[in-house]
C-alpha positions in Angstrom: -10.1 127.6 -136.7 -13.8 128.2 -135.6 -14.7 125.7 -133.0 -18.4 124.2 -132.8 -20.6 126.0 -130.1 -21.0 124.7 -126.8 -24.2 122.8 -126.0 -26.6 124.8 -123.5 -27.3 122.9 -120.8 -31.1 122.4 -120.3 -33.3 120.5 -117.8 -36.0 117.9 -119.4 -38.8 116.7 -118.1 -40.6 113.1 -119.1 -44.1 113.5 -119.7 -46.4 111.0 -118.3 -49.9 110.2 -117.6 -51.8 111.3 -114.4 -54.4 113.2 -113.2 -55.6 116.1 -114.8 -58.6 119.3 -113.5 -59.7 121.6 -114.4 -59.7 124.7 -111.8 -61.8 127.8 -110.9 -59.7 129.6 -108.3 -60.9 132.8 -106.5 -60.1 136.4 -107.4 -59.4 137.6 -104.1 -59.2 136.0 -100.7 -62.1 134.6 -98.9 -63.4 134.0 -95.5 -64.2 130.6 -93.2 -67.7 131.1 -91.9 -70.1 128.9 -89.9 -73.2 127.8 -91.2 -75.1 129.6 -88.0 -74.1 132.3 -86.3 -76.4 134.6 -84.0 -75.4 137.4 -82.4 -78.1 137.4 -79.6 -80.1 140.7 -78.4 -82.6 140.7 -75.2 -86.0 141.9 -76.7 -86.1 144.8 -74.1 -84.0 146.5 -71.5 -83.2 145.8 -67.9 -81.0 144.8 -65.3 -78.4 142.1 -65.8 -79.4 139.7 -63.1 -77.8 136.4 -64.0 -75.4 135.4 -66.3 -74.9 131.5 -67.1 -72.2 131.6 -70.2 -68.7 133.0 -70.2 -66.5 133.4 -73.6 -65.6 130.2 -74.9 -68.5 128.0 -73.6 -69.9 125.0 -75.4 -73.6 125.6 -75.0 -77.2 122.9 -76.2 -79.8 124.7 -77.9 -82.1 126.0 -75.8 -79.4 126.7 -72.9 -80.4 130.1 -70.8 -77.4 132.1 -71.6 -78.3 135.4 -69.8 -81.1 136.6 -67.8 -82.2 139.9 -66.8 -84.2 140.8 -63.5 -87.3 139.6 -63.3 -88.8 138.8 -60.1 -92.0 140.5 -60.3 -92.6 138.5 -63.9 -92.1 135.3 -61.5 -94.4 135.8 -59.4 -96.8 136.9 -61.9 -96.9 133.4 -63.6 -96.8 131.7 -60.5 -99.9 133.8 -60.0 -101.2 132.8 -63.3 -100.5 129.1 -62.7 -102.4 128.9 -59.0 -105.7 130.5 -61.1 -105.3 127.8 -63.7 -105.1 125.1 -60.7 -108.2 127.2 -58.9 -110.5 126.8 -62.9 -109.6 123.5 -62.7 -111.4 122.8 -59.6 -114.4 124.9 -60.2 -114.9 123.1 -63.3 -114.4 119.9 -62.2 -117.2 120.4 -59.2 -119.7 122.0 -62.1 -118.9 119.7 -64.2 -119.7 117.0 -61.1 -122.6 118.7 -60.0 -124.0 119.0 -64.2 -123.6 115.0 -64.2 -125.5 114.5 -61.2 -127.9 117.2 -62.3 -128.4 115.2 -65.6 -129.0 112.1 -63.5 -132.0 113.6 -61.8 -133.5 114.5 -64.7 -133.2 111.4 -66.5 -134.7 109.8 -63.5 -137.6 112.5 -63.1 -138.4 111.9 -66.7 -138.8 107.6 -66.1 -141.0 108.7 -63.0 -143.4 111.0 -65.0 -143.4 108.3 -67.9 -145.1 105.9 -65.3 -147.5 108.8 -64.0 -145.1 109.1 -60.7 -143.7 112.4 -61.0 -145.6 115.8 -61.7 -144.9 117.8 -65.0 -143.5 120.5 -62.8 -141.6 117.9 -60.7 -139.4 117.3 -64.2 -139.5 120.8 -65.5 -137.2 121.5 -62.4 -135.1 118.8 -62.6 -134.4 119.4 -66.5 -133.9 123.3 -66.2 -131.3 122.6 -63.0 -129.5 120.2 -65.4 -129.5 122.7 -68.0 -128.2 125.5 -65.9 -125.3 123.1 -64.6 -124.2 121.8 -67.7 -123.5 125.5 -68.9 -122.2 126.2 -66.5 -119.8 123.0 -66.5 -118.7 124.9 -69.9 -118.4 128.1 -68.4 -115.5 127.0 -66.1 -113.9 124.9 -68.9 -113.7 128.7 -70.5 -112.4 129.8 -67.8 -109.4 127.0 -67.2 -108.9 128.3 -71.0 -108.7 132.3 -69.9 -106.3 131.2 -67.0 -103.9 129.0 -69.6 -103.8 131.7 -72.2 -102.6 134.0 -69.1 -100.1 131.6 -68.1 -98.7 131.9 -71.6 -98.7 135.6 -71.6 -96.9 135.3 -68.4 -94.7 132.8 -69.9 -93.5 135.6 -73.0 -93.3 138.2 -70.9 -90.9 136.3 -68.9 -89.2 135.0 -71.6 -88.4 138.5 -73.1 -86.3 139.1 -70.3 -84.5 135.7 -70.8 -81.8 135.0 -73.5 -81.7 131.8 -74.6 -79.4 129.6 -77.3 -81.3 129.1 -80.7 -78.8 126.3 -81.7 -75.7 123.7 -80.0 -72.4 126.6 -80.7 -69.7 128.0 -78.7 -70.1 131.2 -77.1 -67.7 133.9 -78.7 -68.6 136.9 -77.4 -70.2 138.6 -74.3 -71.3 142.1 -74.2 -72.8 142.6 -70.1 -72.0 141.9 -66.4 -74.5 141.0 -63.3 -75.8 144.4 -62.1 -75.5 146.3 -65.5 -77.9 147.6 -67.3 -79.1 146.1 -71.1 -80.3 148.4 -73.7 -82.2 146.5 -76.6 -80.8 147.8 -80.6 -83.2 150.4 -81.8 -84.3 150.1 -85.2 -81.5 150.9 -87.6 -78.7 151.1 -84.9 -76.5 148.5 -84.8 -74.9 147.8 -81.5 -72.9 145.1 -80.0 -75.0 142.0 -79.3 -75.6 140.8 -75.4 -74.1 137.4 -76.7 -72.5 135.8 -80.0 -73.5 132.7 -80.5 -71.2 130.3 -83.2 -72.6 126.8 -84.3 -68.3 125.7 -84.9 -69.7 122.5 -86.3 -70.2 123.5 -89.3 -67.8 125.8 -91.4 -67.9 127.0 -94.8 -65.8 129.3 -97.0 -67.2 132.2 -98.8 -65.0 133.6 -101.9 -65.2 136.1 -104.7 -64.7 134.4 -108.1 -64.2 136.1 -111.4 -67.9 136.8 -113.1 -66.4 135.4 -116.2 -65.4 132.1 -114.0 -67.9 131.6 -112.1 -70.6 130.5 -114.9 -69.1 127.3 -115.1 -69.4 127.0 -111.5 -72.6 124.2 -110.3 -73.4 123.9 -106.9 -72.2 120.2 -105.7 -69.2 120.8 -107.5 -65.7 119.1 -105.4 -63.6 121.9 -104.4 -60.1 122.2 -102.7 -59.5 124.5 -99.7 -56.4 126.3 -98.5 -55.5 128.3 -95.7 -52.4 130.5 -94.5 -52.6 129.3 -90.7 -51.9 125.9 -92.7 -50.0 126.6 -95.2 -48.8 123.1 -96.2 -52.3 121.3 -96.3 -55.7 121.3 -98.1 -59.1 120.3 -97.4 -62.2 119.0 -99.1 -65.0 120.9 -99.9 -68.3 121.2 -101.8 -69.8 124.2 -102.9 -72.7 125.0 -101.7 -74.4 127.9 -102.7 -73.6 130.2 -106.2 -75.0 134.3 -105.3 -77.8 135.4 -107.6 -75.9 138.2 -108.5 -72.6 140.3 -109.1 -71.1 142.3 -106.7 -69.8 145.3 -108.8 -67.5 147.4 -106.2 -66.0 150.1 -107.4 -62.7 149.7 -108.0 -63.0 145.9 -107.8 -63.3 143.4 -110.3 -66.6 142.3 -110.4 -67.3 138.6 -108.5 -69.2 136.5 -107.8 -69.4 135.1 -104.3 -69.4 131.0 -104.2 -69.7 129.2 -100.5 -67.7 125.6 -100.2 -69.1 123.4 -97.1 -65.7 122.1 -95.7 -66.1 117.9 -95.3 -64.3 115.4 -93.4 -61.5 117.9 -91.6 -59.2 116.3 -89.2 -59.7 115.8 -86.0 -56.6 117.7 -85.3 -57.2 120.9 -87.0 -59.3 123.5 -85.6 -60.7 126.5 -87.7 -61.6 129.5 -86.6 -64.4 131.6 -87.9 -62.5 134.8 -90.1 -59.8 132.5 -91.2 -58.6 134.1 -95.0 -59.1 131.2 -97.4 -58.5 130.3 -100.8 -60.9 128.0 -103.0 -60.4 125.7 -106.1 -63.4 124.4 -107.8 -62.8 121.2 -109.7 -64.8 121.7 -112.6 -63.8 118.5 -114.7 -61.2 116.3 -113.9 -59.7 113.3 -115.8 -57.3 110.8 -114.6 -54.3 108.2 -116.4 -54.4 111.4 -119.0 -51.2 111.9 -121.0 -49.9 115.4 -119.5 -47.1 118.0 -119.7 -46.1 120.4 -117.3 -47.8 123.7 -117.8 -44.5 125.7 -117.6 -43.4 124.1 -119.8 -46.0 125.2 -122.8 -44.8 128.6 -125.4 -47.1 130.8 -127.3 -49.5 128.9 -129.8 -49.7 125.6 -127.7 -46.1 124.4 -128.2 -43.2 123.0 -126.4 -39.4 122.5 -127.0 -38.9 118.8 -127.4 -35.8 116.8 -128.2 -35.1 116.1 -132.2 -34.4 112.0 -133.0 -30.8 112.2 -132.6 -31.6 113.9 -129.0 -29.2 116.8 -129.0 -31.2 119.3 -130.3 -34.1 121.1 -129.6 -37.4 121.3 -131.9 -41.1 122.7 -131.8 -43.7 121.0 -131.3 -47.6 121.3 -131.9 -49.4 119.8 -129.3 -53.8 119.5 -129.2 -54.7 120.2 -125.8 -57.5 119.4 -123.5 -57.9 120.3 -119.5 -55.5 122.4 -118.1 -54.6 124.0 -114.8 -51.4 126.3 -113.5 -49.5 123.0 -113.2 -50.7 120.3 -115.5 -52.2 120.7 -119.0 -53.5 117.6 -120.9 -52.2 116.3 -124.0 -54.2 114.8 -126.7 -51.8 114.7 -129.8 -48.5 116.1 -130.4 -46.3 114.2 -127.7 -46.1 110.6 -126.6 -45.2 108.9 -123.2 -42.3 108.8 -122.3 -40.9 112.2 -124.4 -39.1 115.0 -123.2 -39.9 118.2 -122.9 -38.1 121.6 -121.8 -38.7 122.7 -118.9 -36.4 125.7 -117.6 -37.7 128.1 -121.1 -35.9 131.4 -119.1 -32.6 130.5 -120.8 -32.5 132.7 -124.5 -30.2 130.2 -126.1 -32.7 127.0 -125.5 -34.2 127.9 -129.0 -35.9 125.7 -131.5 -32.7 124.2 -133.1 -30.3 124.5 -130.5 -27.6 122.2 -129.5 -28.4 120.9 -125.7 -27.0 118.7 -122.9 -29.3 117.4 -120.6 -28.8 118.3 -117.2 -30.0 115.8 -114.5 -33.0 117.2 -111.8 -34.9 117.8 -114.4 -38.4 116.0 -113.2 -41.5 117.6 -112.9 -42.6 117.2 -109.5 
């Protein structure tokens, strides 16, 4: 006597409404960068005379970071400044003496008016206010010609100075008091006197399919991930789509897509080369009717339980956004239905006899 086959035991999950996105993830890993990063070069050679940062340094913009010797530049625009201070004072008694000048001659001309003064008498006085007044103007060039040197001064002394172009921390420094700096020439890259990182502001800079990628916007929300912390995500938003496809050979050709990193907590601190991973949410729906992803077969079907709920049957389902977990449900299924979830046992077939196993939910 044949005896009736024993149920396969399946797990079931309920489906239910939620959130559902839509997801752009990147091809391969990416890279946490900061918005500004220098790596600072001296404009010419010398000898390291000071040096004001060490590795690790919170520095202001505009902070002297390292300086190279440059006495005799000192004591040229202290030079410079005493001739500005020396114009100043010989235009100030021309300019004095072309007032006074000016006076007479006004008052030489009122005499002669009234037949008191000769023609002669008020030729003199107007051609000695002339000559004054020019040259009034001709020390006011000069105080100019004396300025412009102290500015020259100024850039030749700040050539030998290295200062921070931005607020950052200091992650690198290439030189020690007493050695000598070479500036890079053209085309030769070497190692910068300082590296300067503005850690305020991070982004994360990943490849993405070129066939993804065109539904990618800038503003877009995106999710971030990282392996130093493995079990959290951040916010992001992207930034900035490249113009164009990097075509590597023997890469997939991407397209590299920047996320800004928003609102991070206080307690975690990034550092610039982290490896990162990216989501962009390109559509997202919420209290949508959704089933497990897994959980879907070839031709948008699932394995549901028949009305007398021990055996299985196919189901047609009309779908709408879907990620690797969720996938949204438009027709097919209702809430509250099961559907199969654990689809590597052969026997759980459409028609099957089943017993529901318990932790079956989708998490």
């Amino acid at each position: 006597m044949l005896r009736p086959a024993k149920p396969v035991e399946v797990r079931m999950t309920t489906v239910t409404t939620g959130l559902i996105e839509s997801l752009v993830s990147n091809t391969r890993s990416g890279t946490v960068k900061a918005c500004q990063r220098s790596r600072l070069s001296l404009a010419q050679g010398g000898q390291v005379s000071k040096l004001y940062v060490d590795q690790g340094d919170q520095v202001e913009s505009g902070a002297l970071l390292l300086e190279l010797w440059n006495d005799d530049l000192k004591a040229a625009l202290a030079q410079a400044d005493a001739q500005v201070r020396m114009a100043e004072l010989n235009k100030a008694s021309a300019c004095r003496q072309a007032e006074a000048d000016q006076r007479e001659a006004r008052r030489q001309r009122e005499l002669h008016n009234r037949n008191l003064a000769s023609a002669e008498q008020l030729d003199r006085a107007e051609t000695s206010a002339e000559i004054t007044r020019l040259s009034c103007q001709q020390n006011e060039a000069q105080v100019m010609q004396a300025k412009a040197n102290v500015a020259v001064q100024k850039a030749r002394l700040a050539q030998t100075q290295l200062t921070a172009p931005f607020a950052g921390i200091v992650a690198e420094v290439n030189g020690e008091v007493g050695e000598y700096a070479t500036p890079s020439p053209p085309g030769v890259a070497t190692p910068p006197a300082i590296d300067l990182i503005a850690d305020g502001c991070l982004y994360v800079r990943a490849p993405i399919d070129e066939v993804d990628a065109a539904a990618i916007r800038t503003g877009m929300p995106a999710r971030v991930s990282l392996d130093a912390f493995r079990d959290q995500s951040f916010n992001g938003i992207v930034t900035r789509i490249a113009p164009y496809v990097q075509d590597s050979e023997k890469q997939a050709r991407t397209v590299d897509v920047d996320v800004r990193l928003q609102d991070m907590p206080d307690d975690v601190h990034l550092l610039v080369g982290y490896s990162a991973d990216i989501e962009v949410i390109i559509e997202s729906a919420d209290n949508k009717l959704r089933v497990p992803s897994e959980a879907l077969l070839e031709g948008n079907k699932v394995l549901t339980l028949s009305d007398d709920g021990q055996t299985l049957k196919k189901q047609t389902l009309e779908l709408g956004l879907s990620n690797w977990t969720w996938s949204e449900v438009r027709s097919g299924l209702s809430d509250g239905q099961q559907v199969l979830t654990s689809l590597e046992n052969p026997a759980a077939v459409d028609g099957a006899r089943v017993k529901v196993i318990k932790g079956a939910e989708h998490e």
